[in-house]
N, CA, C and O atoms as CSV, one atom per row, in Angstrom:
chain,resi,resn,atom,element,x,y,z
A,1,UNK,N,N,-119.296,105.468,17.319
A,1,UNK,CA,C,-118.873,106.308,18.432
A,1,UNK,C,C,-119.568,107.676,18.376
A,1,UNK,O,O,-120.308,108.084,19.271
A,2,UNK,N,N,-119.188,108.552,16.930
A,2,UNK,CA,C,-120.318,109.618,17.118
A,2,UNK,C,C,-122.082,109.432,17.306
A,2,UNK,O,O,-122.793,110.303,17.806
A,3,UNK,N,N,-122.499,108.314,16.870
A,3,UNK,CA,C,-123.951,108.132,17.452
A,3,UNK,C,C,-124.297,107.957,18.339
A,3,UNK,O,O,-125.436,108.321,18.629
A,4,UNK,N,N,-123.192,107.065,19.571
A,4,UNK,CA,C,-123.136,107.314,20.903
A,4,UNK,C,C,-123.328,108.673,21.414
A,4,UNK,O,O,-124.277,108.928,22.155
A,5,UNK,N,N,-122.301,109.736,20.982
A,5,UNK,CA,C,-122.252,110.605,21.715
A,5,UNK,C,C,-123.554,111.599,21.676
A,5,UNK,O,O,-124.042,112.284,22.574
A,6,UNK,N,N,-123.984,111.406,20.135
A,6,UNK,CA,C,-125.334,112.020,19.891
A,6,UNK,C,C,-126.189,112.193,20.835
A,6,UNK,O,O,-126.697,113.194,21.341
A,7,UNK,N,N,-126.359,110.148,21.148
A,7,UNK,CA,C,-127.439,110.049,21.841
A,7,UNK,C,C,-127.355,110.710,23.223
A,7,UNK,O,O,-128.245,111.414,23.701
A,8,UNK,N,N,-126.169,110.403,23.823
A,8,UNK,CA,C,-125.422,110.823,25.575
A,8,UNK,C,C,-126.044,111.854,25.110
A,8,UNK,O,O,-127.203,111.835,25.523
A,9,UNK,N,N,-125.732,113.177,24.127
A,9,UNK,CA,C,-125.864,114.449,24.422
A,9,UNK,C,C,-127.061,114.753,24.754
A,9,UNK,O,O,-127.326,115.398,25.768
A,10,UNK,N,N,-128.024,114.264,23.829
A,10,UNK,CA,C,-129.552,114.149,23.688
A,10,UNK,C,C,-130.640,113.855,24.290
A,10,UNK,O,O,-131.677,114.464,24.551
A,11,UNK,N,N,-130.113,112.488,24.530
A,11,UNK,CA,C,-131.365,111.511,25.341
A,11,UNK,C,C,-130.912,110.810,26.477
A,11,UNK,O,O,-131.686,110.333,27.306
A,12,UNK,N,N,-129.869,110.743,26.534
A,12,UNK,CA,C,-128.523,110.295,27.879
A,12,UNK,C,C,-128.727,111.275,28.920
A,12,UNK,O,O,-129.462,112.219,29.207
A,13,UNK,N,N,-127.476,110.443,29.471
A,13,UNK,CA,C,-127.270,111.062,30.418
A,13,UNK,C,C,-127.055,112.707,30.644
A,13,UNK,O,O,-127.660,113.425,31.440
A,14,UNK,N,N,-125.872,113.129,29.573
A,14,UNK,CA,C,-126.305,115.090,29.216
A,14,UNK,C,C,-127.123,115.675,28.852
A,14,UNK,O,O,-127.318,116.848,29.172
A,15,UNK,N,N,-128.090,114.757,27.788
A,15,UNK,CA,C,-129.156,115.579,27.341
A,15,UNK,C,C,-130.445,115.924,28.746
A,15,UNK,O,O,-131.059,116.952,29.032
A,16,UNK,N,N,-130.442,114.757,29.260
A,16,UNK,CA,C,-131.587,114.483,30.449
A,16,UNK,C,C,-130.922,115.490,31.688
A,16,UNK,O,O,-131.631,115.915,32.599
A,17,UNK,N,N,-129.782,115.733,31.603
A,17,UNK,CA,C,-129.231,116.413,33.290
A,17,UNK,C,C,-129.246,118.133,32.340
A,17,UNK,O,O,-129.480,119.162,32.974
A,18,UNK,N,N,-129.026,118.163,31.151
A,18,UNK,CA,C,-129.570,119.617,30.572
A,18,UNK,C,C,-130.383,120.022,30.301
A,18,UNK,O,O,-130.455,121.244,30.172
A,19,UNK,N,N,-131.661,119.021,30.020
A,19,UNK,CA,C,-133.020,119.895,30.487
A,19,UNK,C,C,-133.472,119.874,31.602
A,19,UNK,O,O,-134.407,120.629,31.871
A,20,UNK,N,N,-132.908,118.955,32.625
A,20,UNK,CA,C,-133.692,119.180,34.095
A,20,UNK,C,C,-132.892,120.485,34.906
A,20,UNK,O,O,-133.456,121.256,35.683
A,21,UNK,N,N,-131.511,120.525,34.544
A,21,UNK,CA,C,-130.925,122.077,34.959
A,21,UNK,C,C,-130.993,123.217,34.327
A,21,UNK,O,O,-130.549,124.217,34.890
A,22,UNK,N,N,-131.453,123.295,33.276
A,22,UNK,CA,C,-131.786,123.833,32.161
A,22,UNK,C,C,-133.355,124.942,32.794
A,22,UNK,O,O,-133.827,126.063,32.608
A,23,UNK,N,N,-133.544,124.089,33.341
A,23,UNK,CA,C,-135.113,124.313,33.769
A,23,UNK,C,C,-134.903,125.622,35.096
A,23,UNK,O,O,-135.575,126.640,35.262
A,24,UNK,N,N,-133.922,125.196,35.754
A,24,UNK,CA,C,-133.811,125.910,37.047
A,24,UNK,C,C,-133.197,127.581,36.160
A,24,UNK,O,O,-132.602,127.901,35.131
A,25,UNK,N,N,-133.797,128.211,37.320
A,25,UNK,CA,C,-133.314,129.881,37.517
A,25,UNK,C,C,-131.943,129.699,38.140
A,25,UNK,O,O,-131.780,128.798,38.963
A,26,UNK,N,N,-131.058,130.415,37.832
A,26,UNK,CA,C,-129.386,130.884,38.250
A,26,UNK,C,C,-128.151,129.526,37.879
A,26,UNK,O,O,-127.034,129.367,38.370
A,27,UNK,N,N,-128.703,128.893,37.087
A,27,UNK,CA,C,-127.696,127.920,36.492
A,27,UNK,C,C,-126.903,127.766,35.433
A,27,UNK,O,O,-127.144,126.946,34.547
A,28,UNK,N,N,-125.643,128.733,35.442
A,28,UNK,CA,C,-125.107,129.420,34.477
A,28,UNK,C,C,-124.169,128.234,33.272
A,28,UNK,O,O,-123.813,128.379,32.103
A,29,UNK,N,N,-124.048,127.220,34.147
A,29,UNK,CA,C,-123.273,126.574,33.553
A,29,UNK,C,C,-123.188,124.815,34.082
A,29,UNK,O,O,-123.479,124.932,35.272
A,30,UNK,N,N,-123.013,123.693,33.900
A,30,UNK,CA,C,-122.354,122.305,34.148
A,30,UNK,C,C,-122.103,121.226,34.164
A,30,UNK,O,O,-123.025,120.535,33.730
A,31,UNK,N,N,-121.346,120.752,34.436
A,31,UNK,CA,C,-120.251,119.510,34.240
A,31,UNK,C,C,-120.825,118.425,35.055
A,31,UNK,O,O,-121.639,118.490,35.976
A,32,UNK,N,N,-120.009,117.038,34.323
A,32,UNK,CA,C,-120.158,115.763,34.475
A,32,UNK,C,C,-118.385,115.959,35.239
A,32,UNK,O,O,-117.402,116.432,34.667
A,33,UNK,N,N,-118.441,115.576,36.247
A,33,UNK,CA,C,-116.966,115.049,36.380
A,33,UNK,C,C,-116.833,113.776,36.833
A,33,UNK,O,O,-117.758,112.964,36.807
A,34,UNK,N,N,-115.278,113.448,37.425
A,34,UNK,CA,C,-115.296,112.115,37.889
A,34,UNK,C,C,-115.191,110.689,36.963
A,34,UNK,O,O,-114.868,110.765,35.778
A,35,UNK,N,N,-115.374,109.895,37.354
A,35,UNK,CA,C,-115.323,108.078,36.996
A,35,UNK,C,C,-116.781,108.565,35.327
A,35,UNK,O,O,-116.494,108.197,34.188
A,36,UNK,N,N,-117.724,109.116,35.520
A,36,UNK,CA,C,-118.534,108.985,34.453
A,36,UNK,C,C,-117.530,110.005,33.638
A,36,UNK,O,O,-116.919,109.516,32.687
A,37,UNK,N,N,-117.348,111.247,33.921
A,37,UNK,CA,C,-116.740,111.901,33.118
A,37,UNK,C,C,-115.112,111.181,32.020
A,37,UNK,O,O,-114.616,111.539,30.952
A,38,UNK,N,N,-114.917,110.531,32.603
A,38,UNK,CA,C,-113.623,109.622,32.443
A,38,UNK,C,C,-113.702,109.011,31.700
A,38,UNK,O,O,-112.949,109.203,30.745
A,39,UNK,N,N,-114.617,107.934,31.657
A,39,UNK,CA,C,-115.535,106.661,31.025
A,39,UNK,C,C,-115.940,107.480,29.211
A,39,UNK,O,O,-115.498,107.250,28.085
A,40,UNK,N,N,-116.711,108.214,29.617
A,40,UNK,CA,C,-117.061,109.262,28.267
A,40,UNK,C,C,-116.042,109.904,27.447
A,40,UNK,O,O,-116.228,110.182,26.262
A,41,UNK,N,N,-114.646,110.207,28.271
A,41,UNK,CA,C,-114.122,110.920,27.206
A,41,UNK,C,C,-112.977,109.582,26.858
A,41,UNK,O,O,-111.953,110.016,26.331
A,42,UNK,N,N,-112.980,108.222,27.041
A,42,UNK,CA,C,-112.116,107.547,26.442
A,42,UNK,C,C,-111.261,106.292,27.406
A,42,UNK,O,O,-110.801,105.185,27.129
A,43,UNK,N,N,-111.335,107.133,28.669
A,43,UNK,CA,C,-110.407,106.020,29.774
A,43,UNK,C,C,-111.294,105.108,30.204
A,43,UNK,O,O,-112.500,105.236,30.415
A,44,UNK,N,N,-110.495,104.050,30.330
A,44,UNK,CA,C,-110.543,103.076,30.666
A,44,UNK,C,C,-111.234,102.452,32.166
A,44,UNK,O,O,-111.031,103.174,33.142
A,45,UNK,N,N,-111.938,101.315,32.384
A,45,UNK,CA,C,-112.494,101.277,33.663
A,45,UNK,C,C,-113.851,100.415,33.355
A,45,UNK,O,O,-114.390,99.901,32.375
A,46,UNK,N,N,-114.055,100.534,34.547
A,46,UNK,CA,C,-115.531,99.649,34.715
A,46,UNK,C,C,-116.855,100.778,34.619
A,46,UNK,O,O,-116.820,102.006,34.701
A,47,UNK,N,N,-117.520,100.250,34.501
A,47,UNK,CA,C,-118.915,101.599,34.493
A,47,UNK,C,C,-119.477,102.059,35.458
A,47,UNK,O,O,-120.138,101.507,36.338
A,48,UNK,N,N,-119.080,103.594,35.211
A,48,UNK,CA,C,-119.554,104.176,36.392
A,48,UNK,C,C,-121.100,103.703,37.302
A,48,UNK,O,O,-122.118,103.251,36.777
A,49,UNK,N,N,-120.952,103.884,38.284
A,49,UNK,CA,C,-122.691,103.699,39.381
A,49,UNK,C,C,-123.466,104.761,39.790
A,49,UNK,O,O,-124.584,104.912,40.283
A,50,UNK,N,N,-122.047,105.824,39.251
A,50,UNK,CA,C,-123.258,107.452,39.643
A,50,UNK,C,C,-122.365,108.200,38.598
A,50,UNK,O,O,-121.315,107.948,38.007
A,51,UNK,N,N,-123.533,109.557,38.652
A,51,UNK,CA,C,-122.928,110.582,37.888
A,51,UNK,C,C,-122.873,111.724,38.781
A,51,UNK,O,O,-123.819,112.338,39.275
A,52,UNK,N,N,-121.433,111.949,38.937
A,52,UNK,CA,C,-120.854,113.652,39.531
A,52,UNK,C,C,-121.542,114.966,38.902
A,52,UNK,O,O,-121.911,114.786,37.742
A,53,UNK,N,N,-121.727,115.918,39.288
A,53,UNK,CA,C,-122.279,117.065,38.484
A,53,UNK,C,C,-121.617,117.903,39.306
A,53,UNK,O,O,-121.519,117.353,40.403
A,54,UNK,N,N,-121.061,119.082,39.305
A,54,UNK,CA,C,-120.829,120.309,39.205
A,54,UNK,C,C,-122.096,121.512,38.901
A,54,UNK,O,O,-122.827,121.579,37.912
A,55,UNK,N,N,-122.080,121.957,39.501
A,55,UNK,CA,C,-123.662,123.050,38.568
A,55,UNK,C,C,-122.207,124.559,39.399
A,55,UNK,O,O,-121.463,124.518,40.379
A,56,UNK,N,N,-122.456,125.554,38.403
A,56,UNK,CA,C,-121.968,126.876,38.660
A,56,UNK,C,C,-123.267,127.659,38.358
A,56,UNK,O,O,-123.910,127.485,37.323
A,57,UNK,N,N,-123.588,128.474,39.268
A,57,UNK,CA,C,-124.424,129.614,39.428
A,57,UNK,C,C,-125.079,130.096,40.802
A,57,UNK,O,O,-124.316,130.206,41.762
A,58,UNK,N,N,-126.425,130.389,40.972
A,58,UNK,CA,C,-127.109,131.236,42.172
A,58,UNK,C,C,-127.582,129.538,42.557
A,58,UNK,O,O,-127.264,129.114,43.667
A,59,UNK,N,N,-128.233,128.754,41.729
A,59,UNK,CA,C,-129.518,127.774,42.322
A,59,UNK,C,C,-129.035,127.405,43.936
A,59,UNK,O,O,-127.945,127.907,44.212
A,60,UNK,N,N,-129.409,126.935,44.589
A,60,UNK,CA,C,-129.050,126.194,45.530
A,60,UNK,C,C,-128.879,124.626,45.186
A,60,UNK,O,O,-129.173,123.959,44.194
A,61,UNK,N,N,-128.210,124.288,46.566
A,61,UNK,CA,C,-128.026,122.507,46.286
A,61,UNK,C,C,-129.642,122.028,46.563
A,61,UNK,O,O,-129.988,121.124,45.802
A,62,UNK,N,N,-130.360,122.339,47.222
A,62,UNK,CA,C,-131.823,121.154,47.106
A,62,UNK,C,C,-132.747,122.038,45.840
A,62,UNK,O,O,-133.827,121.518,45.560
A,63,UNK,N,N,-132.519,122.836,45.368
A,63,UNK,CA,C,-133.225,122.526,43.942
A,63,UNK,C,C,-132.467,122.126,42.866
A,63,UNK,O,O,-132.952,121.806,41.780
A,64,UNK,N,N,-131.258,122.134,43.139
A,64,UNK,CA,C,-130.260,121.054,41.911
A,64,UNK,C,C,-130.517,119.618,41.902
A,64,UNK,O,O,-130.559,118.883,40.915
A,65,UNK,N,N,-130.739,119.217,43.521
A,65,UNK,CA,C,-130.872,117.795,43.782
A,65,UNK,C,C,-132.146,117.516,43.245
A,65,UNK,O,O,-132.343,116.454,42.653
A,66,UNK,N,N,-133.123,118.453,43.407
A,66,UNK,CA,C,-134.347,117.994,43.026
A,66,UNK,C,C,-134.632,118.220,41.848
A,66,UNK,O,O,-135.622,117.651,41.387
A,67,UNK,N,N,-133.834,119.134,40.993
A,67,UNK,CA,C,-134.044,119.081,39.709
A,67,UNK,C,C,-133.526,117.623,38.908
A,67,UNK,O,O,-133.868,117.252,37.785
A,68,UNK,N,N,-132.455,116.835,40.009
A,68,UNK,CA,C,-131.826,115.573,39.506
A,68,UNK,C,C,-132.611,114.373,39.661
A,68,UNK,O,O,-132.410,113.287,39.118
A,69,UNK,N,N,-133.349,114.630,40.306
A,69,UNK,CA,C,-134.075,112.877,40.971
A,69,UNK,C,C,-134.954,112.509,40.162
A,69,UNK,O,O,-135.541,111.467,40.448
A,70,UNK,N,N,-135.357,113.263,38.830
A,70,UNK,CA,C,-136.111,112.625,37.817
A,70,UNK,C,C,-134.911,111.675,36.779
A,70,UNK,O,O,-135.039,110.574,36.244
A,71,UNK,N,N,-133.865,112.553,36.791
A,71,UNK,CA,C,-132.955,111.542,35.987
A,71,UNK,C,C,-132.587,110.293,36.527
A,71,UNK,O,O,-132.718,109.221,35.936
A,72,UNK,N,N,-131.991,110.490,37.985
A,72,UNK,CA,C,-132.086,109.247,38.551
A,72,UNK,C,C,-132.889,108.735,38.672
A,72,UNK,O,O,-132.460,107.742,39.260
A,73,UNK,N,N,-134.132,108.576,38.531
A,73,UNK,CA,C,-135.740,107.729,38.539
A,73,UNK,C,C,-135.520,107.115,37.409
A,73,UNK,O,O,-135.313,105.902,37.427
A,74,UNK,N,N,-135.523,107.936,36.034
A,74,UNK,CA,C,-135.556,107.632,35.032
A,74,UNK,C,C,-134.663,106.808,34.234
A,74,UNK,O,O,-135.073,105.864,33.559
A,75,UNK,N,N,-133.223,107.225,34.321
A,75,UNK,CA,C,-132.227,106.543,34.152
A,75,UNK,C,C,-131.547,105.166,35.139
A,75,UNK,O,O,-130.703,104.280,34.997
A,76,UNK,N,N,-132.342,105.563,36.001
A,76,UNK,CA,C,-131.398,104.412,37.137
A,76,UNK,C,C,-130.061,104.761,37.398
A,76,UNK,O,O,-129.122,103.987,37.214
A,77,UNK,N,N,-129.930,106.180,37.922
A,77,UNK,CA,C,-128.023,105.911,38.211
A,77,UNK,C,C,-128.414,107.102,39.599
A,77,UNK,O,O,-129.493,107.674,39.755
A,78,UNK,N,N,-127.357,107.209,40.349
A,78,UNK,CA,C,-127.344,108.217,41.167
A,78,UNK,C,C,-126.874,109.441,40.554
A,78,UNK,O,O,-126.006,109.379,39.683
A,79,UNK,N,N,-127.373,110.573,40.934
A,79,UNK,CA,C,-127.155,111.879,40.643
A,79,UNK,C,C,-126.470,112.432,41.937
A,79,UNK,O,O,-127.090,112.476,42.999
A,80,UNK,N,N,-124.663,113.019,41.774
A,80,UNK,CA,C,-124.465,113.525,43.128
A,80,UNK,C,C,-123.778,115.224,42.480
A,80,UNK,O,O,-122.671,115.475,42.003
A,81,UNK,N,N,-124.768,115.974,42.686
A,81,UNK,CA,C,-124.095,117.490,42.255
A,81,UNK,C,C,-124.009,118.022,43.553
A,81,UNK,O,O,-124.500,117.759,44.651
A,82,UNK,N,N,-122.868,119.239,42.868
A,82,UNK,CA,C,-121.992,120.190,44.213
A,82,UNK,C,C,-122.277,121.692,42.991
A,82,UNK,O,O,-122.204,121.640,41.763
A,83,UNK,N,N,-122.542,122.696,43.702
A,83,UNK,CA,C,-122.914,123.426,43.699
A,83,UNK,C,C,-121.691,124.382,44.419
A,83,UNK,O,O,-121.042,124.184,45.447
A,84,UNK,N,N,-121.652,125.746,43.221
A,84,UNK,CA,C,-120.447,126.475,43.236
A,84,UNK,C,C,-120.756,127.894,42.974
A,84,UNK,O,O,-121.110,127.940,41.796
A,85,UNK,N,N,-120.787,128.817,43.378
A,85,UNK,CA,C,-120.965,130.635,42.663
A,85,UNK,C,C,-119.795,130.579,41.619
A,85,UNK,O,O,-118.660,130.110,41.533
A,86,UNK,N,N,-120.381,131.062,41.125
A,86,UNK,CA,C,-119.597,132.099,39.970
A,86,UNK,C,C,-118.161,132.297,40.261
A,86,UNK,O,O,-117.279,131.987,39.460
A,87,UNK,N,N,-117.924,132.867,41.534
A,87,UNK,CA,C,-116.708,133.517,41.635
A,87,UNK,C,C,-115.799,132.347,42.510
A,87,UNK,O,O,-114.587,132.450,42.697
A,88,UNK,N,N,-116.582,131.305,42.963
A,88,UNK,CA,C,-116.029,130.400,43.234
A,88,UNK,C,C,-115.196,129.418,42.224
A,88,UNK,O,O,-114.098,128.936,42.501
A,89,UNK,N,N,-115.940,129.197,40.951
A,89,UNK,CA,C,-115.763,128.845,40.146
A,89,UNK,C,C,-114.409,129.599,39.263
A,89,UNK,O,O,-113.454,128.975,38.801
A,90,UNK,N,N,-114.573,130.739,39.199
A,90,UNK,CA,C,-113.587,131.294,38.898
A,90,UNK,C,C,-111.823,131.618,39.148
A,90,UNK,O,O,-110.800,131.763,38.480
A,91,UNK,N,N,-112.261,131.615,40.528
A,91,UNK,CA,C,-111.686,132.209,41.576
A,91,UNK,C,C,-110.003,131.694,40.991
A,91,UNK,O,O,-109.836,130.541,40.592
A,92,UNK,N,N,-108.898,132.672,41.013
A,92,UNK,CA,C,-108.070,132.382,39.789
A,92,UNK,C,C,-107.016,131.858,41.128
A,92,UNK,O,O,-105.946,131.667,40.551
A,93,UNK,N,N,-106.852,131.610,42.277
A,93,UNK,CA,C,-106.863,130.592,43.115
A,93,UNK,C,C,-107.885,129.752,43.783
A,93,UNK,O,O,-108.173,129.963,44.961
A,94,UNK,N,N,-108.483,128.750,43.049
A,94,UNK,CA,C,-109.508,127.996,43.459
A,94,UNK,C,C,-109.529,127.088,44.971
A,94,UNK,O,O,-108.529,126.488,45.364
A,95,UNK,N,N,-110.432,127.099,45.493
A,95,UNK,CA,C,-110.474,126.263,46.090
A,95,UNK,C,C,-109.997,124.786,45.707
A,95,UNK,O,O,-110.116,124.395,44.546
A,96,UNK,N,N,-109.332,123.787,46.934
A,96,UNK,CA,C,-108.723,122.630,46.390
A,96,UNK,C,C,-109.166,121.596,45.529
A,96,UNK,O,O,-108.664,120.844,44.694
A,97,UNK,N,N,-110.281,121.816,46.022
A,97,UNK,CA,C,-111.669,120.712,45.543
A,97,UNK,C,C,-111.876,121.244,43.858
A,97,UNK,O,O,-111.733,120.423,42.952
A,98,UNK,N,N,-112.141,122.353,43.635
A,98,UNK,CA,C,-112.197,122.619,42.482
A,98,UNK,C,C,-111.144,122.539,41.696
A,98,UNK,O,O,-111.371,122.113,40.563
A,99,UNK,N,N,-109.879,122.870,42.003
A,99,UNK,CA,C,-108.326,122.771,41.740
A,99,UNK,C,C,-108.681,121.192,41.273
A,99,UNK,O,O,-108.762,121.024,40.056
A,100,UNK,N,N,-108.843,120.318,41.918
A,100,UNK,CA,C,-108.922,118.926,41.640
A,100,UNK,C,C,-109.861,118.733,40.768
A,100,UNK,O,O,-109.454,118.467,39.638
A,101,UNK,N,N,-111.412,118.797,40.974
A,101,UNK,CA,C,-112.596,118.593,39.966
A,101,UNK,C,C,-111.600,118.999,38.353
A,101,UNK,O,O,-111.614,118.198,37.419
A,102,UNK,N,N,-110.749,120.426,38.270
A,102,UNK,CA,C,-110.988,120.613,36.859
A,102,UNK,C,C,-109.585,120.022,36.618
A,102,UNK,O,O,-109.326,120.378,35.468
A,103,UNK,N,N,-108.522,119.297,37.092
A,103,UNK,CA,C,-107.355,118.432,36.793
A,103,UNK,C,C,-107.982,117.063,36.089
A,103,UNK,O,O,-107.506,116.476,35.116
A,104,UNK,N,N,-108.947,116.777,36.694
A,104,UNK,CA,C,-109.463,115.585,35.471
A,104,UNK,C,C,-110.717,116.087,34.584
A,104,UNK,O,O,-111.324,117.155,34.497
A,105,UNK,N,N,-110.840,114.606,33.861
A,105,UNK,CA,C,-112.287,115.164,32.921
A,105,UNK,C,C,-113.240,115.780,32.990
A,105,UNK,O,O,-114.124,115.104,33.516
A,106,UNK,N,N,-113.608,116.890,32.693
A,106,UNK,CA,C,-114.582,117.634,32.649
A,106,UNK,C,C,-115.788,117.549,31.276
A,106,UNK,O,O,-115.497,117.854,30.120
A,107,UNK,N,N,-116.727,117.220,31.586
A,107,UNK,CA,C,-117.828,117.434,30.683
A,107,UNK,C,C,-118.948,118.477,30.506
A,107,UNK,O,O,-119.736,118.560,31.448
A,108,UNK,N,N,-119.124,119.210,29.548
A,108,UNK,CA,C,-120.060,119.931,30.066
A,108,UNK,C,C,-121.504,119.587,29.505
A,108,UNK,O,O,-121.804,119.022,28.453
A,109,UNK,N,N,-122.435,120.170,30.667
A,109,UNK,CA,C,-123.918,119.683,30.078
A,109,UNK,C,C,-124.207,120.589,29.525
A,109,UNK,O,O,-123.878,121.707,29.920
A,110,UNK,N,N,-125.180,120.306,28.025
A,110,UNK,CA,C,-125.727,121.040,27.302
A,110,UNK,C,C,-126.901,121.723,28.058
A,110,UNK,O,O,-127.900,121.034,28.265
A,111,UNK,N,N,-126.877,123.108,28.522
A,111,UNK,CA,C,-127.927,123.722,28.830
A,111,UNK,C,C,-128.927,124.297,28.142
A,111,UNK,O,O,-128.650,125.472,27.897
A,112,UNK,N,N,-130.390,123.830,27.563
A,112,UNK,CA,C,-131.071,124.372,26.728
A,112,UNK,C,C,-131.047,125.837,27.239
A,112,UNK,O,O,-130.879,126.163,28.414
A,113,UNK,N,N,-131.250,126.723,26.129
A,113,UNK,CA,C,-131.235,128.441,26.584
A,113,UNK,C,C,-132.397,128.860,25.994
A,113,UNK,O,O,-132.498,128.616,24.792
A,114,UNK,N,N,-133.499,129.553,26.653
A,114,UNK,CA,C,-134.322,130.013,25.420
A,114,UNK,C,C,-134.302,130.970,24.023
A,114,UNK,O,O,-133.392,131.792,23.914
A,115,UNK,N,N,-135.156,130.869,23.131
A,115,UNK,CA,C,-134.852,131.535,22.206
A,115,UNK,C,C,-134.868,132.914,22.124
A,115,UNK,O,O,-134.520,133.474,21.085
C-alpha cells in the first residue's frame, strides 16, 4: 500500500498533475477531489474514469486545462479542473460548491516549488 502511494505521488496520477501545474505561474495550491479522490483515500467503489482537480490561485481555466491534456494523453483518464482565487477558496462562508468539494475527500497535489 505505501509503494502504491509512492508511486500515485510520483509517477501517477499526483506526481504527473504536479509537475504539469507545477509548471504554470499563479498556482498556489491543488486537489484531487471526487470518485478518484475517494478511491485513493480507502472507499470503496468501482474505478474512477476521470480525475476532478481543484487548482486555487491567479492561472486561468484554459491554461489549467492545457496544462492537463498531457496527463490525459499520457495516462488515459480525463482531466476535469475548476479553478478558484484565493479568496474564493478561503472565503470563511464558501461558496456551495466549495462547501461541498471540501465535505468529501480531498487530495492534495504535490506542487514541485523551486529551489
Amino acid at each position: 500500500k505505501e509503494l502504491r502511494a509512492l508511486l500515485t505521488q510520483t509517477v501517477g496520477v499526483l506526481g504527473r498533475l504536479g509537475d504539469a501545474l507545477g509548471e504554470l505561474a499563479g498556482v498556489e495550491a491543488a486537489f484531487v477531489f471526487g470518485s478518484w479522490a475517494a478511491r485513493y483515500t480507502g472507499a470503496a467503489g468501482p474505478a474512477p474514469r476521470d480525475v476532478d482537480v481543484a487548482v486555487v490561485g491567479t492561472a486561468s481555466l484554459p491554461e489549467v486545462r492545457d496544462a492537463c491534456r498531457t496527463v490525459e494523453h499520457d495516462l488515459r483518464i480525463d482531466v476535469n479542473p475548476v479553478v478558484f482565487t484565493h479568496d474564493e477558496w478561503r472565503a470563511s462562508t464558501p461558496d456551495p460548491f466549495i462547501d461541498e468539494l471540501r465535505s468529501g475527500p480531498l487530495v492534495e497535489i504535490p506542487l514541485p516549488r523551486p529551489a
